[in-house]
C-alpha positions in Angstrom: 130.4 154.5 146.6 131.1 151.7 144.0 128.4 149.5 144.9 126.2 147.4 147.1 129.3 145.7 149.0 130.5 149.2 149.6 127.2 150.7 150.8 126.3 147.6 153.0 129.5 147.8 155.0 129.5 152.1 155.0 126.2 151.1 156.8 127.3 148.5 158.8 130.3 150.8 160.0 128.6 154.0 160.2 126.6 155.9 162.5 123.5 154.6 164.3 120.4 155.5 165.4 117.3 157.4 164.2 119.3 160.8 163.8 120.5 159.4 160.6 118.5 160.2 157.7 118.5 157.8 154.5 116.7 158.9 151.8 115.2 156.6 149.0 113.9 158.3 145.5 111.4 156.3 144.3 113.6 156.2 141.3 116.1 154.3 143.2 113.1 151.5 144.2 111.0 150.9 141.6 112.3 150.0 137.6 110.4 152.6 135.5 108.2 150.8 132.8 109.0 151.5 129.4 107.2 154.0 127.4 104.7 153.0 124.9 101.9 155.0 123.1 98.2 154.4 124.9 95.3 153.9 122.9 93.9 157.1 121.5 91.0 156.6 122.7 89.9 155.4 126.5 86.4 154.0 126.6 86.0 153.4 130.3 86.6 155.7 132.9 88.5 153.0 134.8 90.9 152.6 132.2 91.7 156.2 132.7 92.4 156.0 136.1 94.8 153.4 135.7 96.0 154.6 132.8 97.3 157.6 134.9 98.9 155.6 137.3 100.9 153.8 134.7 102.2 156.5 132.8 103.6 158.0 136.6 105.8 154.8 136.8 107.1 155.6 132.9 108.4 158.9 134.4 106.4 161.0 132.0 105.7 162.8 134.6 103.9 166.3 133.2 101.7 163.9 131.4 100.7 161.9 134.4 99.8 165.0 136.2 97.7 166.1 133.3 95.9 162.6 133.0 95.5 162.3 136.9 94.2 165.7 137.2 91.2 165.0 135.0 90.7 161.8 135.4 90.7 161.6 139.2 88.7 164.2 139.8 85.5 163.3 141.8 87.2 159.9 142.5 87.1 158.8 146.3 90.4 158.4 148.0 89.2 155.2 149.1 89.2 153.8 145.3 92.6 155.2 144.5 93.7 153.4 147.2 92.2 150.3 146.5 93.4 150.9 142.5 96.8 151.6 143.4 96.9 148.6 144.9 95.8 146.4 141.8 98.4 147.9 140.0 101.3 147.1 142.7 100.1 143.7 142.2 99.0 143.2 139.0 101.9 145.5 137.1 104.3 146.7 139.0 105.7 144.6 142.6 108.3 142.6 140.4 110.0 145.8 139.3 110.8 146.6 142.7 115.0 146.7 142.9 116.3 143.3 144.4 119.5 145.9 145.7 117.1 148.4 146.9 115.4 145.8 149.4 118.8 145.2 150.9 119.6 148.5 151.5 116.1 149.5 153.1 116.5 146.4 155.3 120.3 147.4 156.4 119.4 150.8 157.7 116.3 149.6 159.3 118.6 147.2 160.9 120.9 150.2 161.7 117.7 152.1 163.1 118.4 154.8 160.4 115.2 156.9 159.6 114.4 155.7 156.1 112.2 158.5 153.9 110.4 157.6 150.6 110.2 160.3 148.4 108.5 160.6 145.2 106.8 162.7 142.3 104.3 160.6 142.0 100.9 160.4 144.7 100.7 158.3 147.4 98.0 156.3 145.8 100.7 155.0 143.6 103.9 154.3 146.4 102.2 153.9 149.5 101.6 150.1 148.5 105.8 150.2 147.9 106.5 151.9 151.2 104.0 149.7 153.1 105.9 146.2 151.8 109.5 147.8 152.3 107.6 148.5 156.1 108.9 152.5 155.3 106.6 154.6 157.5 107.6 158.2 155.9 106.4 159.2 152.7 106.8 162.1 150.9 104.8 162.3 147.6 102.8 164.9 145.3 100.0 165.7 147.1 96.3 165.7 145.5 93.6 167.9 147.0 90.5 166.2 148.7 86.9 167.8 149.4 85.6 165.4 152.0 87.4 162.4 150.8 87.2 163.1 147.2 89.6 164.4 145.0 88.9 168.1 143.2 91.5 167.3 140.6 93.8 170.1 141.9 97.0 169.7 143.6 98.0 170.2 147.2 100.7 172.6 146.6 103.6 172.1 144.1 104.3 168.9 142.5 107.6 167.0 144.2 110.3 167.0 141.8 113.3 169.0 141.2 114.1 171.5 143.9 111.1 171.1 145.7 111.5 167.2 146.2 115.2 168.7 147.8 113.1 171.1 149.9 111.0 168.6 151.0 113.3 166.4 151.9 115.3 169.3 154.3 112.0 170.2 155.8 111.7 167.0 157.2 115.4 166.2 158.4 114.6 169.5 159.6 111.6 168.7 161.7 112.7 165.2 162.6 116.0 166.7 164.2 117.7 164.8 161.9 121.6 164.6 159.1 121.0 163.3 156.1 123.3 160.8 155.9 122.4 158.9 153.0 121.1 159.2 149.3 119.9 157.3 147.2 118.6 159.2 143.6 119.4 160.1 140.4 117.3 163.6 141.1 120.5 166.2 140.6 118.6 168.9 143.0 118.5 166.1 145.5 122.1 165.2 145.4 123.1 168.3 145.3 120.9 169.7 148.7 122.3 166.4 150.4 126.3 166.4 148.8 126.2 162.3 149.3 125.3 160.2 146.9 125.4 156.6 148.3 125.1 154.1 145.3 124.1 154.9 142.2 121.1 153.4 141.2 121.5 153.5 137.6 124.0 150.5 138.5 120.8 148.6 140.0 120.2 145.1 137.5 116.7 146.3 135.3 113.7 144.8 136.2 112.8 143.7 132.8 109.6 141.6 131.3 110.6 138.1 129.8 112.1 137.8 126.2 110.3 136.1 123.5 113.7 133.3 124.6 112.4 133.2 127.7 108.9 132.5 126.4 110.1 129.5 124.4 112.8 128.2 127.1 110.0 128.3 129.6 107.5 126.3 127.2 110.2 123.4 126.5 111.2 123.4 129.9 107.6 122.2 130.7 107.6 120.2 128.3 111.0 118.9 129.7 109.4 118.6 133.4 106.8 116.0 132.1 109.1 114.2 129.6 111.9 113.5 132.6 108.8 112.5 135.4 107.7 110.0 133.0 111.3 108.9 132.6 112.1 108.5 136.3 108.6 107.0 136.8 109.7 104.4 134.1 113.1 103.8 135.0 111.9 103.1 138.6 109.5 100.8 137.7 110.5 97.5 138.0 111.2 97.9 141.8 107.1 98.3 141.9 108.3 100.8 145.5 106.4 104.2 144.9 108.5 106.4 146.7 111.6 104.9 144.4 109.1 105.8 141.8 108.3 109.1 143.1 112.1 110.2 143.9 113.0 109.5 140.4 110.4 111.2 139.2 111.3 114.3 141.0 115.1 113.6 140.0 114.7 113.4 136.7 111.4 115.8 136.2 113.3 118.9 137.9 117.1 118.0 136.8 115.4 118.1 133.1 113.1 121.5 133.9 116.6 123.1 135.0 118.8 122.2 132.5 116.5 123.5 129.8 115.9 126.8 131.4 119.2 127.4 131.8 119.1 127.4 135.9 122.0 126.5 138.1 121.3 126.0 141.9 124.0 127.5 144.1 123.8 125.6 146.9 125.2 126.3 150.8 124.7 123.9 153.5 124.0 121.1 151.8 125.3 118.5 154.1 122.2 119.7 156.2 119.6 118.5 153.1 120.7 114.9 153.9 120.8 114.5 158.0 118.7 114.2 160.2 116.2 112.3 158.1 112.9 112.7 158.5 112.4 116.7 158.8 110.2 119.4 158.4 111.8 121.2 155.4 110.8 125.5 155.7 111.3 127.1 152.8 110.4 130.6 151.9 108.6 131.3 148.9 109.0 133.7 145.8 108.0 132.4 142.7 106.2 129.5 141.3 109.4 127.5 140.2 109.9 126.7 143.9 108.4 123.6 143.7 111.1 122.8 141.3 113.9 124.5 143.5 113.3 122.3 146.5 112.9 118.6 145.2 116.1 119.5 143.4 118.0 120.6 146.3 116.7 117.8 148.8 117.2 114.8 146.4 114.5 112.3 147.1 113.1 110.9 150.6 110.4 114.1 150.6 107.2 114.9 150.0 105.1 118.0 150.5 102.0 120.6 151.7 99.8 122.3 149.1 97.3 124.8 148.7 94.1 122.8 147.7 94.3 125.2 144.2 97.3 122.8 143.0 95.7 119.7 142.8 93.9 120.6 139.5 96.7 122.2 138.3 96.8 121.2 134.6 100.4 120.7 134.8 101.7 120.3 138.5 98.7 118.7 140.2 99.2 115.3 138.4 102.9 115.0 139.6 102.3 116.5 143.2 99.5 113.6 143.7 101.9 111.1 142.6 104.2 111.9 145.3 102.3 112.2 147.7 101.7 115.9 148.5 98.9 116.7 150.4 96.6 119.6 150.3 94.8 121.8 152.2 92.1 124.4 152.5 93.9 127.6 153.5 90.5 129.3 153.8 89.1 126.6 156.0 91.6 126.4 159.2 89.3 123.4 160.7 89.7 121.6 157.7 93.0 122.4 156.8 93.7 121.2 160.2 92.0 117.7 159.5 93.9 117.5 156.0 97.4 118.0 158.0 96.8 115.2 161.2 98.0 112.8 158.4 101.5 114.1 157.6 102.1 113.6 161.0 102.4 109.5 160.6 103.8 110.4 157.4 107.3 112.1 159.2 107.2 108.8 161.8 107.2 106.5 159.0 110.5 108.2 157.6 109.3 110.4 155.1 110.4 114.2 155.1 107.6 117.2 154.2 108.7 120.6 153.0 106.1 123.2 153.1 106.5 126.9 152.7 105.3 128.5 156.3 104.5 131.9 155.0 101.4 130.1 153.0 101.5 132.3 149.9 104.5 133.8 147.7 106.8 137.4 148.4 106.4 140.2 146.5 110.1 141.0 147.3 113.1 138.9 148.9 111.8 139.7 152.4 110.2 136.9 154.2 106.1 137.3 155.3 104.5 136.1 158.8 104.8 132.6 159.6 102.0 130.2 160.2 102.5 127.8 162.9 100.9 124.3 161.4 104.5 123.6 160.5 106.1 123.5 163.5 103.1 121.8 165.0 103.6 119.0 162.9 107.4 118.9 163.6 106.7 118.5 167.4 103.8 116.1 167.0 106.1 114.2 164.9 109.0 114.7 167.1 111.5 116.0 164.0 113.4 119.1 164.0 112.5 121.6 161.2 115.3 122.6 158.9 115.2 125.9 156.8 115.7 126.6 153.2 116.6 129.9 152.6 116.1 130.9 148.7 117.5 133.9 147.5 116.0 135.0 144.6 114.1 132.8 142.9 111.8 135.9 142.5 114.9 137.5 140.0 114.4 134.1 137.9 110.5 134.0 137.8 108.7 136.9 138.8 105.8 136.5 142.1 102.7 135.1 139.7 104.5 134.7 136.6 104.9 131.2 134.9 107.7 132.7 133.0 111.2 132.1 133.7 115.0 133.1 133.0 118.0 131.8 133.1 120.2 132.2 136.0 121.6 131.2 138.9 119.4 130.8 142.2 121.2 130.7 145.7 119.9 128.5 148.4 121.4 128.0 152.4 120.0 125.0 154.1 120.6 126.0 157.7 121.3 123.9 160.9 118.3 121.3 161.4 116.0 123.4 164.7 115.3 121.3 167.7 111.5 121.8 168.6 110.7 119.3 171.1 111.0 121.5 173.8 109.0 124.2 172.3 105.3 124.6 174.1 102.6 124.1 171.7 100.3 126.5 173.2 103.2 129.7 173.5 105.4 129.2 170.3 105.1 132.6 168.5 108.4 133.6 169.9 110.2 131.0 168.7 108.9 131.2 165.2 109.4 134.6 165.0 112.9 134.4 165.5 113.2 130.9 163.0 111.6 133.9 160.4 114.0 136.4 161.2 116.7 134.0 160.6 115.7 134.2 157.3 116.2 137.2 156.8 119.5 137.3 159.0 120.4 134.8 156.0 119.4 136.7 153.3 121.0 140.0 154.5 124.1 138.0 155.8 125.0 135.3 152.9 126.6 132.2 153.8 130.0 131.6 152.6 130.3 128.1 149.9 
């Protein structure tokens, strides 16, 4: 199969059902990290422990069972789990495979049984499998003595033949065909005789350039040099919001042309009518709050964790226009803080706020919070969704870093709310959120 397109639609026009056995490599998921010596010398047992994890994701794999095997010996379960963990969040969630998201989603969609198969211990891809929502793992097992590890192995390690073994046994037991591959393991290819995509073809997940540094740094630099402009050149009309829309005109037009961003943009007619609106977008990187002023052009303000108004950088700029922010670990408060956007939307001014509350690790969209919507029918405005792509491919989850690219955005149909009941609405959100991820799986046509 040549590629994504093709895989989707084999998928799409395939058979159904649980039966149907689609196998992921972990290889196929996660971007390996490059190799690179380690320090001869490890002066905290911690850093060992970690240390073994990472060298499992630079496929070095006898080594990482020779560092795991000593150092995780007498080491609760509980801690590898918890350290495992810290490195998916820390190291390793933006090297996840934009194209390997898809394809877990499409034969979830086509209620395919999805298996996650790996060399490496659970410690290390259970955090993948449990974001991807994969419920079957198979993984090198380590052996436990009441909840602590021995530093033995539980049976063979799972690569080569006995990763194809595996992988039989359990189509096998779960009655079912494997019908689809995804690996570069030969022994797995082979036992299976499909392979569905290759993902050598997959776009690396690499760490920002030393260009990227110095783009990102001028762009900055840029963002504060074109507010101040658009501040300025609004000036004279002594009107704040002109103020404040030129400021976010000119401050993100400035940011983007020096990182070397272009905004794809679908649905764009819906940006601009009905005025006011709650604008939902869903959230992946930290450039969002560039993204979306850009895309909705004035007339817009927005909702903020409380962390962003001391931002050295951003909190300045958000105050100016107008954002306001809230205590997301205080719901009374945060409550209090939002009764105010509510005259805000009547007296013709738009929010956008990001209902998931905190950033994606992948392109998938979290749980929605309901404040949102409860504004939008207070205020008696519909609520229209932004759909971002993959801002995440530009600027990773928590990094301030960013590349150039192009980002793809859908503004969808405004979403009537008025008849929504305040006090039953988790059904209705639910289904807003999965026409996100309709969206993403199903891209708009320009």
């Amino acid at each position: 199969m040549s590629g994504i397109d093709d895989a989707v639609t084999a998928i799409r026009n395939g058979p159904q059902g649980d039966r149907v056995l689609a196998v992921f490599d972990t290889r196929a998921v996660v971007d390996a990290l490059p190799r690179k010596r380690l320090g001869n010398t490890v002066r905290r047992r911690g850093d060992a422990r970690r240390n073994a994890m990472l060298t499992g994701f630079r496929r070095d794999h006898r080594r990482f069972l020779h560092e795991a095997e000593r150092a995780w010996a007498g080491v609760p379960e509980a801690e590898l789990e918890k350290l495992g963990r810290g490195v998916f969040r820390k190291e390793m969630y933006g090297r996840i495979f934009p194209e390997a998201w898809q394809l877990v989603r499409e034969h979830q969609s086509a209620g395919h049984t999805v298996l996650l198969v790996s060399e490496l211990s659970l410690y290390q891809v259970g955090p993948f499998a449990e974001l991807l929502g994969i419920d079957d793992v198979l993984c090198t097992k380590f052996a436990t003595d009441n909840g602590i590890l021995t530093g033995q192995l539980d049976g063979p390690p799972l690569w080569g033949t006995e990763k194809a073994e595996a992988v039989g046994e359990f189509a096998a037991a779960r009655d079912c065909e494997i019908g689809y591959v995804y690996a570069d393991t030969p022994a797995l290819l082979e036992s299976a005789g499909i392979r569905s995509v290759d993902p050598t073809t997959f776009q690396p997940r690499t760490a920002p350039s030393p260009i990227d540094y110095a783009r990102t740094v001028l762009a900055f630099i840029a963002l504060v040099a074109g507010a101040l402009t658009g501040v300025i050149r609004k000036s004279y009309t002594r009107d704040r919001q002109a103020m404040a829309d030129a400021l976010m005109h000119d401050g993100t037009t400035a940011t983007l042309r020096t990182l070397g961003v272009e905004l794809r943009v679908v649905g764009a007619e819906n940006a601009r009518a009905p005025r006011p609106a709650v604008f939902l977008f869903n959230h992946q990187s930290q450039f969002d709050v560039i993204i979306v002023p850009k895309v909705l052009d004035g007339g817009v303000t927005g909702i903020g964790k409380k962390e962003l108004r001391s931002h050295p950088l951003f909190g300045p700029l958000m105050r100016f226009v107008g954002v306001t922010f809230i205590d997301r670990s205080d719901t009374e408060r945060a409550k209090a803080a939002l009764a105010p956007v509510v005259s805000t939307l009547r007296e013709g001014l738009s929010i956008a706020v990001a209902p998931e509350g905190t950033r994606s690790y992948t392109r998938g969209v979290g749980p929605f919070k309901k404040g949102a919507f409860h504004i939008a029918k207070q205020a008696g405005v519909p609520v229209i969704p932004i759909v971002i792509r993959n801002a995440g491919d530009i600027a990773w989850r928590d990094s301030p870093i960013a590349r150039s690219g192009v980002v793809d955005v859908a503004i969808l149909p405004p979403i009537d709310v008025s008849t929504w009941n305040p006090a039953a609405m988790d059904e209705e959100i639910e289904e807003v959120r999965r026409l996100y991820e309709r969206t993403l799986l199903n891209w708009p046509n320009a």
